[in-house]
C-alpha positions as a Markdown table, in Angstrom:
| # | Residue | x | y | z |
|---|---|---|---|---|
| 1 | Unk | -125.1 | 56.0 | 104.9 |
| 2 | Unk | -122.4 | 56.9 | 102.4 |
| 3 | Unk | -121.2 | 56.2 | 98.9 |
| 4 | Unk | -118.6 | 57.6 | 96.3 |
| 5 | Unk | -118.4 | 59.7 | 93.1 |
| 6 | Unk | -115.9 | 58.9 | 90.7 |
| 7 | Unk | -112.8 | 60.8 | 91.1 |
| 8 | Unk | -113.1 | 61.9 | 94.6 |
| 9 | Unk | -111.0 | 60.2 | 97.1 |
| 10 | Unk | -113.5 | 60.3 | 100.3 |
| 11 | Unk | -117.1 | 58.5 | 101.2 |
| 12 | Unk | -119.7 | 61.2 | 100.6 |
| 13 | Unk | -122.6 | 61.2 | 102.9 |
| 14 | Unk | -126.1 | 60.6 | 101.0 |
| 15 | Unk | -127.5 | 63.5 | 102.3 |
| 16 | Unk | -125.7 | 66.8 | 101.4 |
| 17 | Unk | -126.7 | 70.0 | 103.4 |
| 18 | Unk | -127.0 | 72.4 | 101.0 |
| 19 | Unk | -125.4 | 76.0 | 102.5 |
| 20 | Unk | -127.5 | 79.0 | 100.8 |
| 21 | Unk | -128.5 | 80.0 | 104.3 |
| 22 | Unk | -125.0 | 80.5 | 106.1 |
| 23 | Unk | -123.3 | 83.9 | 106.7 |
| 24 | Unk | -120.2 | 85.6 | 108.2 |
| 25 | Unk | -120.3 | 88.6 | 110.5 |
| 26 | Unk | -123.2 | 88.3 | 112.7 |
| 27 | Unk | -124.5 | 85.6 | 111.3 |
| 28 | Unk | -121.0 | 83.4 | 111.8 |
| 29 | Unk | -121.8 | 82.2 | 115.6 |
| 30 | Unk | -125.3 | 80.5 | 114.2 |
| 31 | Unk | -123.4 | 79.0 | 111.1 |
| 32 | Unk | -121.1 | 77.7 | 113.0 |
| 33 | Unk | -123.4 | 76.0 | 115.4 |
| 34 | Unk | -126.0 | 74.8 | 112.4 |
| 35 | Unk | -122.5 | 73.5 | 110.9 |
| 36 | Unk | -121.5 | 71.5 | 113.8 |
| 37 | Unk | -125.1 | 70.0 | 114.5 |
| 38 | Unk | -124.8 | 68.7 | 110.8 |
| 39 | Unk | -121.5 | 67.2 | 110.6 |
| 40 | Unk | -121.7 | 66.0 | 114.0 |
| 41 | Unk | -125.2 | 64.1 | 113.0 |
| 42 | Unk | -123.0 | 62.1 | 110.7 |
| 43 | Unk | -123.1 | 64.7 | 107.3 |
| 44 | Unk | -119.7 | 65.5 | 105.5 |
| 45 | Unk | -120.8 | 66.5 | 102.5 |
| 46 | Unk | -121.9 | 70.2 | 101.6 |
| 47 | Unk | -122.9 | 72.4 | 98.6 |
| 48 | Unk | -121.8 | 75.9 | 97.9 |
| 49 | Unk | -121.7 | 78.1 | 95.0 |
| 50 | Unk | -120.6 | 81.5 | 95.1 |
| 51 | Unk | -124.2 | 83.2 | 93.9 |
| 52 | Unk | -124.9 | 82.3 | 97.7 |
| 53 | Unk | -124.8 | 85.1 | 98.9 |
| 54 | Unk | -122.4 | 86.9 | 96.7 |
| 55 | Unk | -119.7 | 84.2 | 98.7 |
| 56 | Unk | -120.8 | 84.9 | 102.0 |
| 57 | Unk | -121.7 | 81.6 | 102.7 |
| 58 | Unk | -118.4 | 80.6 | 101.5 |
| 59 | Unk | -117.0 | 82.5 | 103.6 |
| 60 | Unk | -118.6 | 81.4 | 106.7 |
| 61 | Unk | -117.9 | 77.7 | 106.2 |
| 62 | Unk | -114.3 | 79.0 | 106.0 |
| 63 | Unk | -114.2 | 80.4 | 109.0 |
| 64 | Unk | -115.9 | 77.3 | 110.4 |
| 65 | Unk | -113.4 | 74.9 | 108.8 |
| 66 | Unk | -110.8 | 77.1 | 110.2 |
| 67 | Unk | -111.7 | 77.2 | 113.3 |
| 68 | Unk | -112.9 | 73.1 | 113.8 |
| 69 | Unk | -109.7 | 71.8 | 111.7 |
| 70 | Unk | -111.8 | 69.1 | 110.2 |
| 71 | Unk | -111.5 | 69.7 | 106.5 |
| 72 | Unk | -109.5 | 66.5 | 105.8 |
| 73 | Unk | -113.0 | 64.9 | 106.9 |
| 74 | Unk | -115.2 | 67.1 | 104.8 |
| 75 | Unk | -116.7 | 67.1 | 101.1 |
| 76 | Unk | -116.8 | 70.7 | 99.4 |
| 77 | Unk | -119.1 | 71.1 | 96.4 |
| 78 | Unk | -118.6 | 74.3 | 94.9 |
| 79 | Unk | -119.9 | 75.5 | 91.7 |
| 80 | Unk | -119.3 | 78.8 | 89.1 |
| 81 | Unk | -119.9 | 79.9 | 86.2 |
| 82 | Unk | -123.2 | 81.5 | 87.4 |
| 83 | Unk | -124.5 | 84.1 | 84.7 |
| 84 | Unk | -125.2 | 87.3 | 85.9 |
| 85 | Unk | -128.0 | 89.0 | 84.5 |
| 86 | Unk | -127.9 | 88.8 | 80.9 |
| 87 | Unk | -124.3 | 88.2 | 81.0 |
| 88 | Unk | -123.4 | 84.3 | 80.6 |
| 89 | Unk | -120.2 | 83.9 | 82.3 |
| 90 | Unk | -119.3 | 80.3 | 80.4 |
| 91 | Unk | -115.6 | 80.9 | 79.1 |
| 92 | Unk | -112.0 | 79.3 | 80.4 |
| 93 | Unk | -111.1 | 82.3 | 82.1 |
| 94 | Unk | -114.2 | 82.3 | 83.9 |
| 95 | Unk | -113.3 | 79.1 | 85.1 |
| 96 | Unk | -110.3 | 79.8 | 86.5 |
| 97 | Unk | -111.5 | 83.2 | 88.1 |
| 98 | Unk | -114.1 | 81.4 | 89.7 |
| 99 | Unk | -112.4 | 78.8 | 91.5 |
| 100 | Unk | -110.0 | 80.4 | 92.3 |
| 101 | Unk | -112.2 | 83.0 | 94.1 |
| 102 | Unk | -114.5 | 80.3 | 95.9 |
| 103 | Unk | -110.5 | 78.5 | 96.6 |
| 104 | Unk | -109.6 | 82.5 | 99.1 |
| 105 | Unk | -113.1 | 82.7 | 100.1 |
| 106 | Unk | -113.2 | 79.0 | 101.8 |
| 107 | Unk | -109.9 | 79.4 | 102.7 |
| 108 | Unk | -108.6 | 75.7 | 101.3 |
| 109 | Unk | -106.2 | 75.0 | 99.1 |
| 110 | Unk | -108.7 | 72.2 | 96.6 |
| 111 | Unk | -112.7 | 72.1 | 95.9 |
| 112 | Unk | -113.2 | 68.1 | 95.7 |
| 113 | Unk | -116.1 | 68.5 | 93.8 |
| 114 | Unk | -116.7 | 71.7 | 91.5 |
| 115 | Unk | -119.7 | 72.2 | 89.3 |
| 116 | Unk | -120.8 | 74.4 | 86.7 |
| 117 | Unk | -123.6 | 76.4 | 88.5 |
| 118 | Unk | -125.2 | 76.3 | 84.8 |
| 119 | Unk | -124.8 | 76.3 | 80.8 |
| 120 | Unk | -124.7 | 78.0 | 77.9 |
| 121 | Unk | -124.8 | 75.6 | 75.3 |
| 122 | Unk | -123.3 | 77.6 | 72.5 |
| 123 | Unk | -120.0 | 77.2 | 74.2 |
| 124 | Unk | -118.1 | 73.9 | 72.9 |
| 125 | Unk | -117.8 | 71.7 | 75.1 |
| 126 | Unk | -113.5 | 70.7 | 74.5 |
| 127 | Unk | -112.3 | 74.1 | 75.9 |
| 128 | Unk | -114.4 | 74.2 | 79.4 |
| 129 | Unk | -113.0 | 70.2 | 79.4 |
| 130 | Unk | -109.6 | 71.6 | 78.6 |
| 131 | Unk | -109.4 | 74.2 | 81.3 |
| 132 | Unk | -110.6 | 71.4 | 84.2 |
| 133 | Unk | -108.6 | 69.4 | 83.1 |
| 134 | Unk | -105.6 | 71.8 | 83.9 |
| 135 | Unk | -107.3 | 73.3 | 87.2 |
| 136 | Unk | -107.1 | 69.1 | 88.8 |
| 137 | Unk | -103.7 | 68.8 | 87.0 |
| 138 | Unk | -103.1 | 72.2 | 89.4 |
| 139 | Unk | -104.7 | 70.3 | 92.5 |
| 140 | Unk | -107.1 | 73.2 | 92.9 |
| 141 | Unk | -110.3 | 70.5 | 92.3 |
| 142 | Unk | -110.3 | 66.8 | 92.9 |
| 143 | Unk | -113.3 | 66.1 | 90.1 |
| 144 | Unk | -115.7 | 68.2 | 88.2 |
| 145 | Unk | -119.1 | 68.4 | 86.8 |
| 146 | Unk | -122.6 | 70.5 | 85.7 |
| 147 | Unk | -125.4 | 71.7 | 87.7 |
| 148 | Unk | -128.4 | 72.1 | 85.6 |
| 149 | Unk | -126.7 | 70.6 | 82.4 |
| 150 | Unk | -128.5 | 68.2 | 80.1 |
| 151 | Unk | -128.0 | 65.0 | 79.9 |
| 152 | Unk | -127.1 | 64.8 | 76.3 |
| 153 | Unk | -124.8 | 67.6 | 76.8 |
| 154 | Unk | -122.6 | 66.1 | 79.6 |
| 155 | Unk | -122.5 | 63.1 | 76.7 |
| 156 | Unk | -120.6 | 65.4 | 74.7 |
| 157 | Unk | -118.2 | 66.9 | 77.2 |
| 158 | Unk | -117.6 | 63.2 | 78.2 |
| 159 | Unk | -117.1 | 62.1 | 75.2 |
| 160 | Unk | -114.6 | 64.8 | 74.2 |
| 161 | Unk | -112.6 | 64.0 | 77.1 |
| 162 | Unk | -112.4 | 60.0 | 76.3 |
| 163 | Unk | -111.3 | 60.8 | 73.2 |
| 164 | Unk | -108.5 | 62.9 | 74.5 |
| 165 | Unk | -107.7 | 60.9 | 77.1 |
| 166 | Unk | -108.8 | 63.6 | 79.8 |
| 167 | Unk | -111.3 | 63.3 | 82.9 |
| 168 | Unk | -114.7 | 63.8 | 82.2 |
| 169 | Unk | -117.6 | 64.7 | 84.3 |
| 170 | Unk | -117.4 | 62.9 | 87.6 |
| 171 | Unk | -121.0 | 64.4 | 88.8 |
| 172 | Unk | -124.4 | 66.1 | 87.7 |
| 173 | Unk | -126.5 | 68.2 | 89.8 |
| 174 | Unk | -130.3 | 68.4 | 87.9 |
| 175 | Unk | -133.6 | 69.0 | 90.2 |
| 176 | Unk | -135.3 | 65.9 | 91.1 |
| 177 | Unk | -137.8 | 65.0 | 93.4 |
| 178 | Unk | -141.1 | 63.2 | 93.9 |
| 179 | Unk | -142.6 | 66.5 | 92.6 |
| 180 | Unk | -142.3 | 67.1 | 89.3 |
| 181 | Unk | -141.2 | 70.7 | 88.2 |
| 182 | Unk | -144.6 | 72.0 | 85.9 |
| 183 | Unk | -142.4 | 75.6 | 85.9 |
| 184 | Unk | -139.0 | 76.4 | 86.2 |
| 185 | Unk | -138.2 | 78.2 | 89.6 |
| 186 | Unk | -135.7 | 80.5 | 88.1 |
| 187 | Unk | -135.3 | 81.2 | 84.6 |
| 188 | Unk | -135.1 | 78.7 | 81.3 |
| 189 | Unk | -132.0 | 77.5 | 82.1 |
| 190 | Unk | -133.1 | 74.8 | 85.4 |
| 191 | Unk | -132.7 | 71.7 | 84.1 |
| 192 | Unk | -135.1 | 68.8 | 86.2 |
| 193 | Unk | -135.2 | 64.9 | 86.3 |
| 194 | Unk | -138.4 | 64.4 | 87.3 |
| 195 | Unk | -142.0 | 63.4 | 86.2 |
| 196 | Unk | -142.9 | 60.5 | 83.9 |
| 197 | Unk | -141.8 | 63.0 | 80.8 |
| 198 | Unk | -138.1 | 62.4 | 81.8 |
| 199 | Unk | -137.7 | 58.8 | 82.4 |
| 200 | Unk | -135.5 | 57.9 | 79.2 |
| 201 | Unk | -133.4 | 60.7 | 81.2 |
| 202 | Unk | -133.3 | 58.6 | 84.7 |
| 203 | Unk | -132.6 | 55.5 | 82.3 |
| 204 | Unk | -129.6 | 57.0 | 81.1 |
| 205 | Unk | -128.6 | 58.3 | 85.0 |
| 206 | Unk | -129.1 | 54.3 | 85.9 |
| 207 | Unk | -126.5 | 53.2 | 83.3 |
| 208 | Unk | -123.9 | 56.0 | 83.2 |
| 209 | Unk | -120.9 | 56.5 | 86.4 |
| 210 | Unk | -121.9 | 59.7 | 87.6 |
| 211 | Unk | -122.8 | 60.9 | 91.1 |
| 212 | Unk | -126.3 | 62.4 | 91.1 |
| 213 | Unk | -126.7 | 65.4 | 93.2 |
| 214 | Unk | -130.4 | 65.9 | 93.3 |
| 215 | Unk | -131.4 | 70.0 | 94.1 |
| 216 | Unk | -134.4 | 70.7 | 95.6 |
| 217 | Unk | -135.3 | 66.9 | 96.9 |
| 218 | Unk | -138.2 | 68.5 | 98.8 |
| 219 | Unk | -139.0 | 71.0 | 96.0 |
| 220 | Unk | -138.6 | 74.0 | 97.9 |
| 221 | Unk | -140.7 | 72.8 | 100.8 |
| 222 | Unk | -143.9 | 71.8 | 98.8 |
| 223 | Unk | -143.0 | 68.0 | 100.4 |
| 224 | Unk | -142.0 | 68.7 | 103.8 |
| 225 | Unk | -145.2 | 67.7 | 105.2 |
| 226 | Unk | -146.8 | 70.8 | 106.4 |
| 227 | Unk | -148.8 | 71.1 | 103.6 |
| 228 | Unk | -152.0 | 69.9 | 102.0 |
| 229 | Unk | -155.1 | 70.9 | 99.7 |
| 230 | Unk | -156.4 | 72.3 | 102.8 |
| 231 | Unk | -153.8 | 74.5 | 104.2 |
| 232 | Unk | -153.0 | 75.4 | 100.2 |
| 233 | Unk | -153.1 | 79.3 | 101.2 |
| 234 | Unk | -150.7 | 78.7 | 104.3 |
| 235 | Unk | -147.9 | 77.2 | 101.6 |
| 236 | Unk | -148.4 | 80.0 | 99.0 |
| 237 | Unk | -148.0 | 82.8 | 101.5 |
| 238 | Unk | -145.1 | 81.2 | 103.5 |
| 239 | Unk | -143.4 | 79.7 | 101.0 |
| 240 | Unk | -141.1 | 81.6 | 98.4 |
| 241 | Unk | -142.7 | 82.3 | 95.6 |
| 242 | Unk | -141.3 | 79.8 | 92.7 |
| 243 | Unk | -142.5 | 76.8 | 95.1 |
| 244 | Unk | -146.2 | 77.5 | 94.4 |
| 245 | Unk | -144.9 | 78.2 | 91.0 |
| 246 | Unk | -143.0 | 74.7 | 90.4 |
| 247 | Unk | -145.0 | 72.3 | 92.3 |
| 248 | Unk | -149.0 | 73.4 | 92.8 |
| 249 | Unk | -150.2 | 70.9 | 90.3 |
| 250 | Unk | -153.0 | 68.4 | 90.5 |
| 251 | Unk | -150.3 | 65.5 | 90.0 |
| 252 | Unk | -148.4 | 66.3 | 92.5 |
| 253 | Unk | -151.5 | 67.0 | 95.2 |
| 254 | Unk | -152.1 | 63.5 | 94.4 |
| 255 | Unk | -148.4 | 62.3 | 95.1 |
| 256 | Unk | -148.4 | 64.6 | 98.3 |
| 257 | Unk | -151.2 | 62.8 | 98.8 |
| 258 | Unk | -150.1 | 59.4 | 98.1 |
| 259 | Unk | -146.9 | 60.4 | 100.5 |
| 260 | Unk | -148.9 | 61.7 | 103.3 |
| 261 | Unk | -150.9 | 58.0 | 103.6 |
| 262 | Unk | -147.7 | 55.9 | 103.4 |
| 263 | Unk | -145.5 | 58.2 | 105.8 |
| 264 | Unk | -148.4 | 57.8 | 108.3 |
| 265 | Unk | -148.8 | 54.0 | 107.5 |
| 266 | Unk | -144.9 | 53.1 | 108.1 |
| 267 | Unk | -144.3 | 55.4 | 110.9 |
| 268 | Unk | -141.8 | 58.2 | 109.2 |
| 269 | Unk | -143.1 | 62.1 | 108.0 |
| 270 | Unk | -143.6 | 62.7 | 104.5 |
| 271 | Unk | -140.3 | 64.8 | 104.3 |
| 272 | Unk | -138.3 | 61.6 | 105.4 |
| 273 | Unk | -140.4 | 59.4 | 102.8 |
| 274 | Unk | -139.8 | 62.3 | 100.1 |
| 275 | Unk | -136.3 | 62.0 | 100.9 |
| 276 | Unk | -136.1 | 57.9 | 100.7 |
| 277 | Unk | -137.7 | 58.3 | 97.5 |
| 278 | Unk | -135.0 | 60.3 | 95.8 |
| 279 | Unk | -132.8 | 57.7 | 97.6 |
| 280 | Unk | -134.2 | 54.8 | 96.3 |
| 281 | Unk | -133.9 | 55.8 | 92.3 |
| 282 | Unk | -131.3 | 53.1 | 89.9 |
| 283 | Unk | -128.9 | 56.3 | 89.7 |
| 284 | Unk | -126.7 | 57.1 | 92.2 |
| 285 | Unk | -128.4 | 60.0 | 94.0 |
| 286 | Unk | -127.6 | 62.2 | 96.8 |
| 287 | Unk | -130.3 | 64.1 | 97.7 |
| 288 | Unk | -129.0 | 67.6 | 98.7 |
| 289 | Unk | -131.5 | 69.4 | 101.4 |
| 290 | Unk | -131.5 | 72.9 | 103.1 |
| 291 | Unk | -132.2 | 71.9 | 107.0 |
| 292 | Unk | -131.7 | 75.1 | 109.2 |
| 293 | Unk | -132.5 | 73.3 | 112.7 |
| 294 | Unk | -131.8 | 70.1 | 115.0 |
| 295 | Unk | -134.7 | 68.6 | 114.4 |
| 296 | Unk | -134.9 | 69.4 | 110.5 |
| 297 | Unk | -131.0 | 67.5 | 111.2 |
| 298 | Unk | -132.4 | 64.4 | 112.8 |
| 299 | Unk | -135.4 | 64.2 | 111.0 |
| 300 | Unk | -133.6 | 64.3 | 107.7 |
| 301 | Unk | -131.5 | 61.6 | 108.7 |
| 302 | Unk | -134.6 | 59.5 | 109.9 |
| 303 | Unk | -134.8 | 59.2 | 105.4 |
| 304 | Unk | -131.9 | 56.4 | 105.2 |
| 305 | Unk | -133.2 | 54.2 | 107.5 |
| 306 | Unk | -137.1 | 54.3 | 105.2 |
| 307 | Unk | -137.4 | 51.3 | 102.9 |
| 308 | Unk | -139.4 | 51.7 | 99.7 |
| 309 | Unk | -140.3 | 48.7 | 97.4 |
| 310 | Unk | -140.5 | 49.7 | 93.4 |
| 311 | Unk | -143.9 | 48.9 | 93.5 |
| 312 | Unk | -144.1 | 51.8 | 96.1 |
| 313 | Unk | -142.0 | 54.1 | 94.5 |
| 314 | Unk | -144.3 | 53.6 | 91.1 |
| 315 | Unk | -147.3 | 54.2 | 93.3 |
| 316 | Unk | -145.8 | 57.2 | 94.3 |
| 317 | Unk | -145.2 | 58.8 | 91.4 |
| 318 | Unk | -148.5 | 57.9 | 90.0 |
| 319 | Unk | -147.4 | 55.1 | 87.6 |
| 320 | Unk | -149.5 | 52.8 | 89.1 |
| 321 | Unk | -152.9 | 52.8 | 91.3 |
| 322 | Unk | -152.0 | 50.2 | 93.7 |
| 323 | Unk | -149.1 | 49.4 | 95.8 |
């Protein structure tokens, strides 16, 4: 199950394996094998940044796209721009340091798809345009785009580039999920999709031409079916701390809930229903998960095959008490 994002000239697998867990040295054998159980199940596209890891997971899927010679068959997301510390790192030459950098550490000569890790939103918009522009003139990214940008701000960078006749943002990366965020998981600048307070935001997903690259689609493993109101002590002292943070809410017990008793009437585990859902949304979603096993692989996969009418999906997110 594929589909496309404006801009980039290959099908990009629905699912995206997100890559925060891979590493060179000793950890380069079990990458590789985790890497070739994912693109072998059928998954082409995957997600970097170099905050992973200060690059080591960039540097890992190098070696591994080295070593298999497949990267003609393979979707690289990368992003920049990450601040550090206080520091916001949002500036033209930042740009071009960073991609650049993430260009030696994967060891290919053009990102297809490079985002802006996040934003600082006292920086105009027609400069960071300007520079992207010049790095795809440059053939060092195919298309470009923000992670954790809002949308009325990728509406200004867009329209700055129409009116110059430049490419705009091809893609968006925001949290969204079943689960809606009640915290952010790390720091004021997170931007989510989700909950009933953001649907003028998914309306304007629905009618805009942007790949959606959904973070966190299981919300940091609050939805991957292991957990209910009566293990609630199990999640919060096995899962990382801004998961019990973001997502322990009474709402979204009751959509866990809700999940749990349709996964087990259609056959499927709440992880591939959370999954579906993400899938099923007007926009033009990819839902980007972190699966570090085989069967976390398959079982992620088992997601495109679920079939979710809206009545269902507005049941789920508690918009409605019947389905």
């Amino acid at each position: 199950n594929y589909g496309n994002i404006p801009q980039i000239g290959k099908r990009i697998s629905r699912i995206v394996q997100g890559c925060t867990m891979l590493g060179d040295g000793d950890r380069q054998t079990w990458s590789n094998d985790l890497l070739d159980e994912v693109f072998e199940a059928g998954i082409n596209t995957f997600d970097h940044a170099w905050a992973y890891g200060d690059g080591q997971c960039e540097r890992a899927f190098g070696n591994w796209l080295n070593e298999r010679d497949v990267r003609e068959d393979i979707v690289v997301v990368g992003k920049g721009c990450h601040p550090i510390g206080d520091l916001n790192r949002m500036s033209p030459e930042v740009i071009e340091s960073d991609i650049n950098d993430s260009l030696e550490r994967l060891g290919v000569q053009s990102i297809d798809l490079w985002l802006f890790h996040r934003d600082d939103p006292a920086v105009p918009v027609g400069p960071l345009i300007d520079t992207l522009n010049r790095m795809v003139d440059a053939g060092k990214i195919q298309a470009f785009g923000g992670s954790n940008w809002t949308h009325t701000r990728i509406q200004e960078a867009n329209d700055f580039a129409a009116g110059r006749g430049l490419r705009g943002f091809a893609a968006s990366s925001p949290h969204f999920s079943l689960a809606e965020q009640v915290a952010s998981p790390w720091g004021d600048d997170c931007i989510t999709i989700s909950g009933p307070g953001n649907a003028d935001v998914r309306a304007w997903y629905a009618g805009v031409d942007l790949g959606v690259l959904c973070w966190s689609s299981l919300a940091g493993g609050f939805l991957s079916g292991r957990f209910s109101r009566a293990n609630r002590d199990e999640m919060a002292a096995s899962l990382p701390d801004y998961t019990v943070r973001s997502y322990d809410s009474e709402d979204n017990w009751c959509r866990l809930e809700r999940a749990s008793e349709l996964a087990a009437e259609i056959g499927v585990t709440v992880a591939q229903l959370a999954i579906a859902y993400v899938l099923h949304q007007p926009m033009s979603t990819f839902a980007v998960v972190r699966a570090s096993s085989t069967v976390s692989i398959r079982s992620n996969l088992g997601a495109l095959d679920v079939r979710l009418s809206q009545r269902e999906l507005d049941w789920l997110d508690l918009r409605n008490d019947s389905r």
